[in-house]
VMD Tcl script that builds the backbone (N, CA, C; Angstrom):
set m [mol new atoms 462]
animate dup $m
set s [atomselect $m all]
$s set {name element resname resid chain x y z} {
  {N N UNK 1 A 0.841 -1.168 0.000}
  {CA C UNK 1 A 0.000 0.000 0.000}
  {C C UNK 1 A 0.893 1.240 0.000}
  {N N UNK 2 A 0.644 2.037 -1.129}
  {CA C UNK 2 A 1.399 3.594 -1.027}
  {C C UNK 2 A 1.553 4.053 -0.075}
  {N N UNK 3 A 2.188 5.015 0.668}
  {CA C UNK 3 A 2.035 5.815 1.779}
  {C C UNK 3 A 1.705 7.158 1.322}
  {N N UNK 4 A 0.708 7.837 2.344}
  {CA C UNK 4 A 0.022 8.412 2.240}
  {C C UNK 4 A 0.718 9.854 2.202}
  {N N UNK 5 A 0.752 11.045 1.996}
  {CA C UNK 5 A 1.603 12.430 2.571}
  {C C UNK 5 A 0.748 12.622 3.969}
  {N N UNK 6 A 1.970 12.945 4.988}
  {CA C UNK 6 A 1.456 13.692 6.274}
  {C C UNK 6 A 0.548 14.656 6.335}
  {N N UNK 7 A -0.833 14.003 6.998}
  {CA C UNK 7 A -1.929 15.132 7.481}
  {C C UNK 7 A -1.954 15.144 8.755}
  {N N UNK 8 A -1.192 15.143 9.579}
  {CA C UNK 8 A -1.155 15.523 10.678}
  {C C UNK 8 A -1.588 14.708 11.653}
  {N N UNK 9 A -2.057 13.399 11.226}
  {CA C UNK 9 A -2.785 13.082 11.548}
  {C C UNK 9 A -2.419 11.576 11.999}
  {N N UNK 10 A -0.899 11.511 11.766}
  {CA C UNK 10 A -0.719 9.977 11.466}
  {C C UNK 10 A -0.348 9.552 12.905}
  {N N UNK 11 A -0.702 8.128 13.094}
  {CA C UNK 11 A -0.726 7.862 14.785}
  {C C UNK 11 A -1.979 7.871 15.544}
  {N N UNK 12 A -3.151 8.549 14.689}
  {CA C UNK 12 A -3.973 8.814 15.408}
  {C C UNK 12 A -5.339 7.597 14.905}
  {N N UNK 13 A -6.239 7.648 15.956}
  {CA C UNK 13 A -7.182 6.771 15.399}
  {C C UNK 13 A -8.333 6.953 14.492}
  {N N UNK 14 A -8.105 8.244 13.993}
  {CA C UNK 14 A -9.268 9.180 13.376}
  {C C UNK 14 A -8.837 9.639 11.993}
  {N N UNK 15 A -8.858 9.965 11.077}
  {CA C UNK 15 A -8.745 10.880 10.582}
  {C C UNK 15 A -9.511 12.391 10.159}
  {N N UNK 16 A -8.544 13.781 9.834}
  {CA C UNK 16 A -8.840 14.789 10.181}
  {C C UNK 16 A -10.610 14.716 9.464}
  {N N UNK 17 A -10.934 14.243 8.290}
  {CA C UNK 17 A -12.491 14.236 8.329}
  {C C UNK 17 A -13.523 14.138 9.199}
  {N N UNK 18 A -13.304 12.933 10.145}
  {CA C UNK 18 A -13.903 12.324 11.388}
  {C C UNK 18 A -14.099 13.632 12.247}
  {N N UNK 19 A -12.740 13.940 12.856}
  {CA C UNK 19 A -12.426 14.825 13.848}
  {C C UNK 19 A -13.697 16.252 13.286}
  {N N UNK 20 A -13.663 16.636 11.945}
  {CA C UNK 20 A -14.341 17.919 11.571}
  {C C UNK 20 A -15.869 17.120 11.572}
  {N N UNK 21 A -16.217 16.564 10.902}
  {CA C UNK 21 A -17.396 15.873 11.528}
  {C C UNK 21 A -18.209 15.876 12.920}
  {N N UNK 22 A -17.719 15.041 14.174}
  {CA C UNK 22 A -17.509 15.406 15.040}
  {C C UNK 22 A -17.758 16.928 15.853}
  {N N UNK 23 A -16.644 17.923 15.524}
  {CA C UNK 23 A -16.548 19.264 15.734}
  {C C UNK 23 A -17.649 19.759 15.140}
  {N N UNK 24 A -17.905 19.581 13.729}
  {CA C UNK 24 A -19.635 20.001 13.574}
  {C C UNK 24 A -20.781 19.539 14.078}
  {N N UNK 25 A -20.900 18.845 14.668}
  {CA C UNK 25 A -21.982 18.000 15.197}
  {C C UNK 25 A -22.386 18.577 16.613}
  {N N UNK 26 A -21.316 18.966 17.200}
  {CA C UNK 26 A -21.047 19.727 18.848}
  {C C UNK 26 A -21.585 21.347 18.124}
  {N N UNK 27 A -21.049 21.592 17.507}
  {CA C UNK 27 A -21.141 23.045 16.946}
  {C C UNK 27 A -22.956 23.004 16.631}
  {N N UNK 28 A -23.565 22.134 15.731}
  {CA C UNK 28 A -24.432 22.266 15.652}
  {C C UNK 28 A -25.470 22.496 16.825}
  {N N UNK 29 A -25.059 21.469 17.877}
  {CA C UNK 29 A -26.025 21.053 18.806}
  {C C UNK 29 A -25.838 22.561 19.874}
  {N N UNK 30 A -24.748 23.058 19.801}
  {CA C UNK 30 A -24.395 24.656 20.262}
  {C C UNK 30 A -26.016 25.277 19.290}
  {N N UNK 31 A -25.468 25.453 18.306}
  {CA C UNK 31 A -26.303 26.915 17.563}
  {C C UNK 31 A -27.608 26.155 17.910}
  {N N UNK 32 A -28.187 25.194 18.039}
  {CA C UNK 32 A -29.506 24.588 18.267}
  {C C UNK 32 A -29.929 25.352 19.881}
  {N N UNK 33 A -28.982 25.195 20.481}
  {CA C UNK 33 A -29.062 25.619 21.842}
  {C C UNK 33 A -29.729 27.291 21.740}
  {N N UNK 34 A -28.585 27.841 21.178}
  {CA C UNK 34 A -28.854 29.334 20.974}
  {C C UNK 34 A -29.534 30.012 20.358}
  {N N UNK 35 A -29.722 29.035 19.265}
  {CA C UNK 35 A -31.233 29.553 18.377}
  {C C UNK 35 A -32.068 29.458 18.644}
  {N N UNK 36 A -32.576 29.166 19.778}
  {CA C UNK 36 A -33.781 28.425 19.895}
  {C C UNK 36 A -34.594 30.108 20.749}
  {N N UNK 37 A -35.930 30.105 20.332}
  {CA C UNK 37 A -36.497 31.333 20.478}
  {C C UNK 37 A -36.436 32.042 21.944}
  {N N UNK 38 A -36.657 31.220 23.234}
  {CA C UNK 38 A -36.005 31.549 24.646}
  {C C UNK 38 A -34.789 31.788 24.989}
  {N N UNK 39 A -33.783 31.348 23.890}
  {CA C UNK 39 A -32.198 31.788 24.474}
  {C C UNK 39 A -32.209 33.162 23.642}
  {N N UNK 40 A -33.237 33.006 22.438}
  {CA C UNK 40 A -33.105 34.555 21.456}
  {C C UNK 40 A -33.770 35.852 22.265}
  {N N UNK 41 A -34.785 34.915 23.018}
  {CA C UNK 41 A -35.511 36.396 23.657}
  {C C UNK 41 A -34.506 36.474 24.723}
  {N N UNK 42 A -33.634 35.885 25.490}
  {CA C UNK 42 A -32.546 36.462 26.661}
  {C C UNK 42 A -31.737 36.967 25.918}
  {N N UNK 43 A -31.553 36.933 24.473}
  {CA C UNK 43 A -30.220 37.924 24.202}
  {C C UNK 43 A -30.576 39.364 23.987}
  {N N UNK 44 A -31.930 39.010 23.257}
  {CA C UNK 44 A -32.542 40.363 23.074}
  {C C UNK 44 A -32.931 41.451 24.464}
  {N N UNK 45 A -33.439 40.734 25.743}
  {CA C UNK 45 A -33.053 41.255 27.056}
  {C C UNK 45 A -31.931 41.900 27.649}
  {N N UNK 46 A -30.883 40.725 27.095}
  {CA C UNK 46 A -29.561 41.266 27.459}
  {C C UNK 46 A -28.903 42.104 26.552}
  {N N UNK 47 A -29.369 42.511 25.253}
  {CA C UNK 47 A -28.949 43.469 24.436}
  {C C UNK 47 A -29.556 44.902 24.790}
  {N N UNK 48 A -30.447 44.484 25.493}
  {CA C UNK 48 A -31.957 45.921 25.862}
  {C C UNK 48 A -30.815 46.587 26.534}
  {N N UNK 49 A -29.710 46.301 27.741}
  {CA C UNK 49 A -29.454 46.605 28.924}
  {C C UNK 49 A -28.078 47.551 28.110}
  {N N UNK 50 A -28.150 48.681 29.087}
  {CA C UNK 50 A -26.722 49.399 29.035}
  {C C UNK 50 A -25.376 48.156 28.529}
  {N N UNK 51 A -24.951 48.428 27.631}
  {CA C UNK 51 A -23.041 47.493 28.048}
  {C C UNK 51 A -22.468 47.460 29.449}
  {N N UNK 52 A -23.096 48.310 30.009}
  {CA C UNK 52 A -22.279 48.057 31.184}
  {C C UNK 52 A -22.673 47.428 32.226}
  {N N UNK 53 A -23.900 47.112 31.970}
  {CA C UNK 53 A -24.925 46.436 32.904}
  {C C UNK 53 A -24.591 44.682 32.134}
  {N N UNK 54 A -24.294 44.521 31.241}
  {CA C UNK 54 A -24.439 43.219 30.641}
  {C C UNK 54 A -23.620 42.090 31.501}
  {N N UNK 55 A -22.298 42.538 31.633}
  {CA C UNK 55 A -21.791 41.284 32.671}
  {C C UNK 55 A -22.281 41.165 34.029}
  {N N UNK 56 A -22.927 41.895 34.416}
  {CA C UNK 56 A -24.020 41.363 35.838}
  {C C UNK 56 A -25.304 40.496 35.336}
  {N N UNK 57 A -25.585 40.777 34.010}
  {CA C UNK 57 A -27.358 40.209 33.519}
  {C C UNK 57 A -26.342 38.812 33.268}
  {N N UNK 58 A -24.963 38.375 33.063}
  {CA C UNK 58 A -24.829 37.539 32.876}
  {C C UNK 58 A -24.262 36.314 33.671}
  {N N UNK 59 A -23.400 37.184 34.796}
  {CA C UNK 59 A -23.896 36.751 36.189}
  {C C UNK 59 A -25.301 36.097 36.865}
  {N N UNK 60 A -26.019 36.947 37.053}
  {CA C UNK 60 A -26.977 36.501 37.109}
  {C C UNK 60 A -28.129 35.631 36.769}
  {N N UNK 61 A -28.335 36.028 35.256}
  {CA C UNK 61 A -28.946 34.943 34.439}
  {C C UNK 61 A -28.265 33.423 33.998}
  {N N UNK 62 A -27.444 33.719 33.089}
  {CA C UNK 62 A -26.474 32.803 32.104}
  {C C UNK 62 A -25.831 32.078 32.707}
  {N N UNK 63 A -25.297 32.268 33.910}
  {CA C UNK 63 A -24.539 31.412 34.766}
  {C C UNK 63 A -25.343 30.696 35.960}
  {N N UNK 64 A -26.747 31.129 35.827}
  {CA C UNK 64 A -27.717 30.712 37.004}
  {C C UNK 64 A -28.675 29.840 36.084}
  {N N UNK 65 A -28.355 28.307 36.368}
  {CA C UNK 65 A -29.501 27.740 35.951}
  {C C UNK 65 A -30.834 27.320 36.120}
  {N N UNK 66 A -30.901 28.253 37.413}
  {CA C UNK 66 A -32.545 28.521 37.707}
  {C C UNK 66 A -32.723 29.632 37.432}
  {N N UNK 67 A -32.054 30.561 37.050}
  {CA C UNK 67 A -32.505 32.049 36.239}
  {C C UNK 67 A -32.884 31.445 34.971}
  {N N UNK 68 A -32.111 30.799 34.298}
  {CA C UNK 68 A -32.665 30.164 32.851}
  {C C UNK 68 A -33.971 29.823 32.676}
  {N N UNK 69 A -34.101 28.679 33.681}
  {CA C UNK 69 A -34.926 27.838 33.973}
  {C C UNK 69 A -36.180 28.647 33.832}
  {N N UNK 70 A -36.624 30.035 34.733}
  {CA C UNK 70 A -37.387 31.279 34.689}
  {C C UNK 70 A -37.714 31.407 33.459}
  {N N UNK 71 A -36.951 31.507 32.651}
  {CA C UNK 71 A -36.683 32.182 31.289}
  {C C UNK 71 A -37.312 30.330 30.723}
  {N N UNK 72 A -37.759 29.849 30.861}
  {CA C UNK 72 A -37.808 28.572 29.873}
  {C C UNK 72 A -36.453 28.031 28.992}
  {N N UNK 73 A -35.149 28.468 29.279}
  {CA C UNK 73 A -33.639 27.423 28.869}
  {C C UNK 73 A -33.809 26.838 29.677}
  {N N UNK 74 A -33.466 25.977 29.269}
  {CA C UNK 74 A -32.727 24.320 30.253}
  {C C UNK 74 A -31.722 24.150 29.164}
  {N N UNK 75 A -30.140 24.637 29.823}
  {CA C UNK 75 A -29.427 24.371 29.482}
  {C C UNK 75 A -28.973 22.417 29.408}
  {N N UNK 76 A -28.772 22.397 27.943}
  {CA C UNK 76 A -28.808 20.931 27.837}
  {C C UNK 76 A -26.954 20.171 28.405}
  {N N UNK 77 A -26.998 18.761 28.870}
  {CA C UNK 77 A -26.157 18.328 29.645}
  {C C UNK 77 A -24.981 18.238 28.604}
  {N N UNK 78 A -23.639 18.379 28.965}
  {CA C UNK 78 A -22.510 18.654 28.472}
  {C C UNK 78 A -22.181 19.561 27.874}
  {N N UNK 79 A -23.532 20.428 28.245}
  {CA C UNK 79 A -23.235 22.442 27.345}
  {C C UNK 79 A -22.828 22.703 28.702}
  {N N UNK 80 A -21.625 24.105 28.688}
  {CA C UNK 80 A -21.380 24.996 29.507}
  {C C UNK 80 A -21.806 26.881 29.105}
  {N N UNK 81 A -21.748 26.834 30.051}
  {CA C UNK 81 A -22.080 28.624 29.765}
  {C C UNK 81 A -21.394 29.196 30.648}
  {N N UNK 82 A -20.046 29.827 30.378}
  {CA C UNK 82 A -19.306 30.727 31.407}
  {C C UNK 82 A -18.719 31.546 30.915}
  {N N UNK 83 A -18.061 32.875 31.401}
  {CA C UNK 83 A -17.351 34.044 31.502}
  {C C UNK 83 A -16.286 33.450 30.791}
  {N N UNK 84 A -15.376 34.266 29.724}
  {CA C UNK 84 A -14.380 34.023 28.924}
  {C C UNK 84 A -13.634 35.022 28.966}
  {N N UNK 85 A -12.450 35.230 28.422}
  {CA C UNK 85 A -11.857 36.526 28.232}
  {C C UNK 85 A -10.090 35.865 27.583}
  {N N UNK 86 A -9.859 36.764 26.025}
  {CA C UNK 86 A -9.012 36.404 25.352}
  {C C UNK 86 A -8.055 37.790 25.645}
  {N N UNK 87 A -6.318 37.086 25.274}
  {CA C UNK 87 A -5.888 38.636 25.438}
  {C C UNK 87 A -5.867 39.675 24.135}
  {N N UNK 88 A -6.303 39.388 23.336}
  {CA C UNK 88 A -6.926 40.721 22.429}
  {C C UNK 88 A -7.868 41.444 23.367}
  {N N UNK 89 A -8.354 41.399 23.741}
  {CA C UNK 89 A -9.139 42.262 25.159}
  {C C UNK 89 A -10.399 42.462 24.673}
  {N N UNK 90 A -10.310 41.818 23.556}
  {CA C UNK 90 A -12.118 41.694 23.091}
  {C C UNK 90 A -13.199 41.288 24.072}
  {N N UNK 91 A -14.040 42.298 24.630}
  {CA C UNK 91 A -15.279 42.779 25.877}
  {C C UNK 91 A -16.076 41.654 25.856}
  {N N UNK 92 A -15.408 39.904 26.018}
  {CA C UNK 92 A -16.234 38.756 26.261}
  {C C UNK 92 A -17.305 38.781 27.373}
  {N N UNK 93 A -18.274 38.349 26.561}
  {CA C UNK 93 A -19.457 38.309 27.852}
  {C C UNK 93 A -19.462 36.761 28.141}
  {N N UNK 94 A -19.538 36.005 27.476}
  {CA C UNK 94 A -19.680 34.644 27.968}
  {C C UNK 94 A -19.487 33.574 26.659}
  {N N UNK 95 A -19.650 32.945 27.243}
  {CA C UNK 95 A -19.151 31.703 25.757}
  {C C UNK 95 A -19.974 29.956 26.377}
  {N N UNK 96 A -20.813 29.844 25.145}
  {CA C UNK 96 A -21.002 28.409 25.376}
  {C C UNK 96 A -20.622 27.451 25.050}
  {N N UNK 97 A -20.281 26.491 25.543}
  {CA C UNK 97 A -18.225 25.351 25.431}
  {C C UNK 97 A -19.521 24.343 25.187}
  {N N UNK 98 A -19.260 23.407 24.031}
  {CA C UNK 98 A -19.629 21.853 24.552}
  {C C UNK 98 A -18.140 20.909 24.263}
  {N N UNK 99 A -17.596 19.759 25.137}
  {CA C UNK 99 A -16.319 19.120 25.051}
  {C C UNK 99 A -16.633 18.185 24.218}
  {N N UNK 100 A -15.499 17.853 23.338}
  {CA C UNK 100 A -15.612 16.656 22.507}
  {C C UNK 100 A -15.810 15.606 23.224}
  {N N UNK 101 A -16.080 14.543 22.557}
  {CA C UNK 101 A -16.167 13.249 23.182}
  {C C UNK 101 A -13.849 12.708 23.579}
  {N N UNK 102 A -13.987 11.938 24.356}
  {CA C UNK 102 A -12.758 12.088 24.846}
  {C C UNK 102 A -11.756 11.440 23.788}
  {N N UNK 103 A -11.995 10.543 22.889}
  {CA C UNK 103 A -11.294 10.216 22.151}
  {C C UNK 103 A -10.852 11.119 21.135}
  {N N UNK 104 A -11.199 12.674 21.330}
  {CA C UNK 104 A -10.348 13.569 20.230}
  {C C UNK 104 A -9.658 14.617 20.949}
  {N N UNK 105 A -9.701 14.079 22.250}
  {CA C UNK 105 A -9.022 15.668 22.955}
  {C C UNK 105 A -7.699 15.731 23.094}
  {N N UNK 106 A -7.102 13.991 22.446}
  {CA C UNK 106 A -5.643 14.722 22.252}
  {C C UNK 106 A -5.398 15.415 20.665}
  {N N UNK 107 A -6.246 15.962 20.144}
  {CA C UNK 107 A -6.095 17.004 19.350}
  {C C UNK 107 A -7.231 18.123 19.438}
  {N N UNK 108 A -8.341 17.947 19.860}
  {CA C UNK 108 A -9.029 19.211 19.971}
  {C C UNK 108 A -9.658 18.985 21.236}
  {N N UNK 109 A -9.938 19.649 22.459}
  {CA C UNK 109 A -11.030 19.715 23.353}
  {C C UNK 109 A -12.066 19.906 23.892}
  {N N UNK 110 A -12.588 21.400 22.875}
  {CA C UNK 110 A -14.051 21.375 22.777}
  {C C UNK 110 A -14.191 22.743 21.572}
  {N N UNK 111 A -15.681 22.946 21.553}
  {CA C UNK 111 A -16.085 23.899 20.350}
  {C C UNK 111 A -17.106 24.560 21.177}
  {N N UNK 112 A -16.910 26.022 20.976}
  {CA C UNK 112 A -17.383 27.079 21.357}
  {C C UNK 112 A -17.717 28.200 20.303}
  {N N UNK 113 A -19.108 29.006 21.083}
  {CA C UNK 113 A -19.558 29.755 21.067}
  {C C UNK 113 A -19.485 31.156 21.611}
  {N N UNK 114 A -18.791 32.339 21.347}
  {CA C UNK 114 A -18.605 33.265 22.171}
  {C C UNK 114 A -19.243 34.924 22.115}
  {N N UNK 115 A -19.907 35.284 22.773}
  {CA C UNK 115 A -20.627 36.366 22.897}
  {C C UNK 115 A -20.075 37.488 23.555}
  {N N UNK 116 A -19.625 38.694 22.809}
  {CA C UNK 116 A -18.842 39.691 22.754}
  {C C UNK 116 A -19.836 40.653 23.172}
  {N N UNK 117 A -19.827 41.656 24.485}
  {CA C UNK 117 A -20.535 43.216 24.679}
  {C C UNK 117 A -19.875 43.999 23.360}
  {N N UNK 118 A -20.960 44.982 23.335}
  {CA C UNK 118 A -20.008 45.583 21.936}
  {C C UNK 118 A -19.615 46.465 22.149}
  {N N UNK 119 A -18.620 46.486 21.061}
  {CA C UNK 119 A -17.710 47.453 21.075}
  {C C UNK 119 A -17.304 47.984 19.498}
  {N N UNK 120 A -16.428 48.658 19.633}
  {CA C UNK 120 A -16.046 49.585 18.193}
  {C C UNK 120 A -14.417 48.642 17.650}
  {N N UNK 121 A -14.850 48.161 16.380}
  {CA C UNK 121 A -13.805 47.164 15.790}
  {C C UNK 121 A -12.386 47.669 16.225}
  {N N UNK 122 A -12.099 48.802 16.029}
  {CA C UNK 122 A -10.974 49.212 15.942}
  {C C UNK 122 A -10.334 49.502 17.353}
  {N N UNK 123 A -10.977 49.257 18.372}
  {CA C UNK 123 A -10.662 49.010 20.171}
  {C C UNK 123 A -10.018 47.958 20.419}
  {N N UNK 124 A -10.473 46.752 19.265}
  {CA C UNK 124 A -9.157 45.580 19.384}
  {C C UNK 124 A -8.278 45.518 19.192}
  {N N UNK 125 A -7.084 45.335 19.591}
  {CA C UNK 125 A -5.830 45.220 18.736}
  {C C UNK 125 A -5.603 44.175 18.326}
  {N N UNK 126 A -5.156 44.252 17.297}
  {CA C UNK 126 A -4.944 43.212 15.723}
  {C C UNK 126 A -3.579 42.381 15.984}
  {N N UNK 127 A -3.293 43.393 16.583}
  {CA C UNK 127 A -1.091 43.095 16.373}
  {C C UNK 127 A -0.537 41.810 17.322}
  {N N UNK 128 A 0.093 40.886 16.608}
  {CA C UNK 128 A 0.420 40.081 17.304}
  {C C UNK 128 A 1.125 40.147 18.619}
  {N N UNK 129 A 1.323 40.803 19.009}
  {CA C UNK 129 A 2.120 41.338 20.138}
  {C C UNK 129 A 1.306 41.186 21.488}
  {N N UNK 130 A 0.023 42.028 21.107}
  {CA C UNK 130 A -0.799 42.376 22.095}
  {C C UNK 130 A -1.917 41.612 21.915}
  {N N UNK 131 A -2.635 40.927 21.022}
  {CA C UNK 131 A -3.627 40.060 20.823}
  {C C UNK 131 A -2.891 38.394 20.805}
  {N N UNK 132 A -2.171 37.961 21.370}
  {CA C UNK 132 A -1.687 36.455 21.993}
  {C C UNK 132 A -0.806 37.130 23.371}
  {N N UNK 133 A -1.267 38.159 24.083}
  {CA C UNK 133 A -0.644 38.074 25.635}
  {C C UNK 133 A -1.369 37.278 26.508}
  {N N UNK 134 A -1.475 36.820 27.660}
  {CA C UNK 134 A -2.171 36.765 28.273}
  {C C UNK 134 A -3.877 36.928 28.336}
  {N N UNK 135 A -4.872 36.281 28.557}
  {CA C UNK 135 A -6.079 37.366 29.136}
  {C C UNK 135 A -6.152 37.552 30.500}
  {N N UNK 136 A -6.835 38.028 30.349}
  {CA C UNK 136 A -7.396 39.077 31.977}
  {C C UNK 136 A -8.308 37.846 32.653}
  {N N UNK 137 A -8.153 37.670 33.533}
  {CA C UNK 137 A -9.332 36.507 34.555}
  {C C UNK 137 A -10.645 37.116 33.899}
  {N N UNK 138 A -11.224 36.246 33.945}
  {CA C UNK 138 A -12.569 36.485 33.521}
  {C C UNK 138 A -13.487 37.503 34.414}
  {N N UNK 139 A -13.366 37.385 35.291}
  {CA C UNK 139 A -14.022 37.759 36.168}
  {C C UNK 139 A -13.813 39.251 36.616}
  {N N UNK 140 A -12.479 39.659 36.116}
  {CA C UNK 140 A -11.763 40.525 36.616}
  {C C UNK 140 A -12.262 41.951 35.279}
  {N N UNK 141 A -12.281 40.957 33.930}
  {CA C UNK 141 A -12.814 41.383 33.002}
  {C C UNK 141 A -13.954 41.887 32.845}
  {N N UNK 142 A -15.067 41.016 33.290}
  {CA C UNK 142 A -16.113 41.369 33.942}
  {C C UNK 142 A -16.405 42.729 34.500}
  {N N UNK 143 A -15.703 42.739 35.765}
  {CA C UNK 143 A -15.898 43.772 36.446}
  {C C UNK 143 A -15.027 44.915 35.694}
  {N N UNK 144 A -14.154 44.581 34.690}
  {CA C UNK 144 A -13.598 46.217 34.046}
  {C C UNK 144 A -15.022 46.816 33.352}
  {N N UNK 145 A -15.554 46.178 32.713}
  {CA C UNK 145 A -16.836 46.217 31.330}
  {C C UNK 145 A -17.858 46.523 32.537}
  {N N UNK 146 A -18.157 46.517 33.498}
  {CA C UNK 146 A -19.176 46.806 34.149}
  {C C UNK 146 A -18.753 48.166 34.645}
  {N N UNK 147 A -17.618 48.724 34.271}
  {CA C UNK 147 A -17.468 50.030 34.855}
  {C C UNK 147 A -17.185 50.865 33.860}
  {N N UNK 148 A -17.058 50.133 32.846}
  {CA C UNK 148 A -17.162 50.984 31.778}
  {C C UNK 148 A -15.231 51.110 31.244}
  {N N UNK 149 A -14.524 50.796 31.664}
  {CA C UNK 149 A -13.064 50.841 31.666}
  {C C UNK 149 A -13.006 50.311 30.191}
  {N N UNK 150 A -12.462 51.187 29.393}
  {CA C UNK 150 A -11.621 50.278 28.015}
  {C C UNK 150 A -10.666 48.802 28.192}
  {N N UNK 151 A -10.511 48.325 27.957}
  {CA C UNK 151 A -10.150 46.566 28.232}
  {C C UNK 151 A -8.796 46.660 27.997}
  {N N UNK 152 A -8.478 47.722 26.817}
  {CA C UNK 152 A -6.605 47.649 25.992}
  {C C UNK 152 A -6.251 48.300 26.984}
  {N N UNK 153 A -6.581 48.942 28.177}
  {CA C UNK 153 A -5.557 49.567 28.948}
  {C C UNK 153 A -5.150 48.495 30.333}
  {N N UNK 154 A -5.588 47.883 30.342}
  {CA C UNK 154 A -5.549 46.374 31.190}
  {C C UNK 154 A -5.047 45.576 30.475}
}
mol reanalyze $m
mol bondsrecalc $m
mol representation Tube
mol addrep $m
C-alpha cells in the first residue's frame, strides 16, 4: 500500500475528516441551543441593557440555571455557559463550550460559542504582540466592562 503524505494526523485513530465531523456536530447542537427562540428572547433582554450592565445580567442569568430555567432554557447536559476573556481584550461576555467526546481531545477539546458586549472594531488590537498576551481573569474582566473601563488599557 502507497504511503500516504502527512496530514497531521498519522498515529492517530481518526482521521482529520472524522475529527471535523464530530466538531460540527457539537457546533451544531451549540447553535440549536442558541437559536432556539427563549435563548433569542434572553439575548434580546440582554442586548436591551446598558453594556455596562451586561456582565451582571450575565452573572446573574447565564450562569444561574434557575434564572434560565425562569426564562424557559434548560441548558442541555454537556453544554457549559461561562465568563471568557481572550488577550486581544475583546469585551467577552460569555461563551457556550460543549467538550468533545474524549477520544479527540488529544487534538481538539471542545467547540465554542462566544458572545462579545459591543464594542467599536478598531478598540481591538490586531497586532500580534498584544492580541496572543495573556487574558485578563474572567471575572476581573467582567468587572472592568461593568465600569465601563476600556479593556486595551488592562
Amino acid at each position: 500500500m502507497p504511503k500516504l503524505p502527512y496530514s497531521g494526523y498519522d498515529g492517530l485513530a481518526y482521521e482529520q475528516a472524522e475529527l471535523a465531523r464530530v466538531m460540527r456536530s457539537n457546533y451544531d447542537d451549540i447553535i440549536g441551543f442558541v437559536t432556539t427562540p427563549e435563548f433569542r428572547r434572553l439575548m434580546e433582554e440582554m442586548s436591551s441593557l446598558h453594556p455596562n450592565d451586561r456582565p451582571q445580567f450575565v452573572f446573574d442569568v447565564l450562569l444561574n440555571d434557575e434564572a434560565l430555567a425562569e426564562r424557559g432554557i434548560h441548558r442541555p447536559e454537556g453544554m457549559l455557559i461561562q465568563r471568557s476573556a481572550f488577550g486581544d481584550r475583546r469585551p467577552t461576555l460569555f461563551v457556550v463550550k460543549k467538550f468533545l467526546p474524549e477520544e479527540y481531545k488529544d487534538v481538539w477539546q471542545n467547540v465554542n460559542i462566544t458572545f462579545d458586549n459591543a464594542f467599536i472594531d478598531e478598540s481591538v488590537g490586531r497586532d500580534p504582540a498584544t492580541s496572543w498576551r495573556p487574558p485578563l481573569p474572567a471575572d476581573a474582566q467582567a468587572a472592568a466592562m461593568a465600569k465601563g473601563l476600556p479593556l486595551e488599557s488592562l
